[in-house]
N, C-alpha and C positions, 0 to 999 in steps of 0.2 A: 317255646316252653313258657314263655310269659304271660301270652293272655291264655293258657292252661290254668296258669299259676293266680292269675286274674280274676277269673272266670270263678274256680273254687270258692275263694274270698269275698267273690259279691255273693254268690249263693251264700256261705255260710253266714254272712250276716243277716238272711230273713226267716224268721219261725217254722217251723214247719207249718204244711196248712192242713187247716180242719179235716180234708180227706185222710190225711198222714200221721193223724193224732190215735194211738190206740183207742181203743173203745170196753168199756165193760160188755163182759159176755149176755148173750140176749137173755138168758135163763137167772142173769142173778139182778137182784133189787137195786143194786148200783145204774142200771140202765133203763131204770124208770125213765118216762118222756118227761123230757125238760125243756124249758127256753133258756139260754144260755144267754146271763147279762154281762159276764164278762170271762174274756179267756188268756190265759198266761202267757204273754207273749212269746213263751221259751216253751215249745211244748216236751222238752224234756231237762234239767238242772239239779246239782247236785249241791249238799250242802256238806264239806268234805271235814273230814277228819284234821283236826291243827291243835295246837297248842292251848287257845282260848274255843269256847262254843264259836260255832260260826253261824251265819244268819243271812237269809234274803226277805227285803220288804215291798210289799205290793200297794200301788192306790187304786184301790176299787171303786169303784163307781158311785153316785151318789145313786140311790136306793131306794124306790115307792114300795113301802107294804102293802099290800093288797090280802092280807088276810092267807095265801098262798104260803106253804113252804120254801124257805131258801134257805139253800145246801151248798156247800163247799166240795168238790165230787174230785175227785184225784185217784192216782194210783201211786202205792210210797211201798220203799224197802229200803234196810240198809243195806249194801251193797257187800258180799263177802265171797269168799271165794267157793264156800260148802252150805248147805243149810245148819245154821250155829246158835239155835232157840232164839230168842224174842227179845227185840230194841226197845228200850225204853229210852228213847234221847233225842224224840221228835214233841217237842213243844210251840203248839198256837196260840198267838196272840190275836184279836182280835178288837182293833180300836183301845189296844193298851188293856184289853181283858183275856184272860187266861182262860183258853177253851177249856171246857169241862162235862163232866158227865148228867151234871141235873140239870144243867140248862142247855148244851148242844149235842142231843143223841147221837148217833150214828146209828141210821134209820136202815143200813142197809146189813147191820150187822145184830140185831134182836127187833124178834118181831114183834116186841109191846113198844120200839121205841126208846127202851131208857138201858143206855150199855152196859153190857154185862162188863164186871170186877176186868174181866184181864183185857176188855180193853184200852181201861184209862189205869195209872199207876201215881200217887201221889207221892212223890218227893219235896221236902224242905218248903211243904206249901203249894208246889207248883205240877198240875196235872199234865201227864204226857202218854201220849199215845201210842198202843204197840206195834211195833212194824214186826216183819219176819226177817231176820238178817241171811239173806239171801243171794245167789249169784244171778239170779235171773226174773223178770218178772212174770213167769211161770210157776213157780216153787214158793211153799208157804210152808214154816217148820209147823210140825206135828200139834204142839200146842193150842195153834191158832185151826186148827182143821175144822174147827164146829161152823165156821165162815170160809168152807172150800167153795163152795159154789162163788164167794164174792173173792177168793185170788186176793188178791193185793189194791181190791180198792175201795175208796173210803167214800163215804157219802154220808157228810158232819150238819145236820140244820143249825144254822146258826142266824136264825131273824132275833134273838132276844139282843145281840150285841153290833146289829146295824142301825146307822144313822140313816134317816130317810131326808135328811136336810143339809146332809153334810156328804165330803167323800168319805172312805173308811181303807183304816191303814189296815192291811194284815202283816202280819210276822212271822216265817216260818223259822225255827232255829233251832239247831243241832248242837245239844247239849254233851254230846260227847267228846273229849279232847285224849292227846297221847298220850297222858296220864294214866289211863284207863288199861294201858296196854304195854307193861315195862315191859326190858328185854328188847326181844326180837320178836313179840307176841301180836304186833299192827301188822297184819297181812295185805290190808288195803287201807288206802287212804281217801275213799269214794265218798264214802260216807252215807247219807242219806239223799236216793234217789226218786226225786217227784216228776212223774208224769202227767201232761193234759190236765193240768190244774184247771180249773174254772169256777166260775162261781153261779148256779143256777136257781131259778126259781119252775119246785116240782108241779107237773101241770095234774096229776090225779093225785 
């Protein structure tokens, strides 16, 4: 039973790989062809529910512009047990700058480029972005339908807040705590789930 038990633990300590990473659907903008300059080592991670926000930070690569777009392309949901309308409590930092809607569009989600009202929401200063609080990455609540074809994933340009001489910190971090949910009203404590992070530069 031990090199069973062995065996488990070495796999689970390596990423999944590239082949095993979901993929945006071929029909939606999210699956535009990319060159992929760096990929999450965790191709799936959760940023869960707790008392304080919770957070994971990435160092990203140091960065040539070449006049090309580059995007941050994931798939996110909070994690719930029913479709339960729209998260607001996923907040990106980028190199210590707060993603935002006039400077990093989501390209895969209006087609002039500059995100419509419900996808970014501004709280106490600080832009965050809507997920569909969901059980599965299947399912997108109703709200969010004008973007079925893109499902649950994100495709953010963000060259205005890359260093090209430097590496560059991201921050993902989930601004929602228990507070949020007295009682006995926390059903899951998952919280916000990111898949296939990466960070690419668009090739058309």
């Amino acid at each position: 039973m031990k090199p069973l038990i062995l065996s488990l633990l070495f796999a689970a300590s390596f990423p999944l790989h590239a082949a095993e990473l979901p993929t945006p659907p071929s029909t939606a903008q999210a699956s535009k062809s990319a060159r992929v300059i760096w990929q999450c080592p965790e191709g799936e991670f959760s940023l869960p529910v707790e008392e304080k926000p919770t957070s994971k930070t990435f160092q990203l690569p140091t960065t040539s512009i070449k006049g090309k777009p580059i995007a941050l392309r994931f798939r996110a949901r909070f994690h719930w047990p029913v479709i339960a309308g729209v998260s607001r409590h996923l907040v990106i930092f980028l190199n210590g700058q707060n993603l935002n809607p006039q400077y990093t569009p989501i390209l895969n989600r209006d087609p002039n480029g500059a995100s419509d009202a419900i996808n970014w929401k501004k709280y106490g200063g600080i832009y965050r972005l809507a997920l569909s609080f969901a059980p599965s990455p299947e399912q997108i609540d109703e709200r969010l339908s004008a973007f079925e074809s893109e499902g649950q994933w994100y495709l953010i340009r963000v060259d205005d807040y890359l260093k090209p001489d430097a590496a560059n910190k991201l921050v993902l971090e989930n601004v929602a705590t228990e507070k949020e949910w007295p009682g006995n009203r926390l059903k899951d404590r998952t919280g916000i789930v990111i898949e296939a992070l990466s960070l690419v530069e668009l090739q058309d």
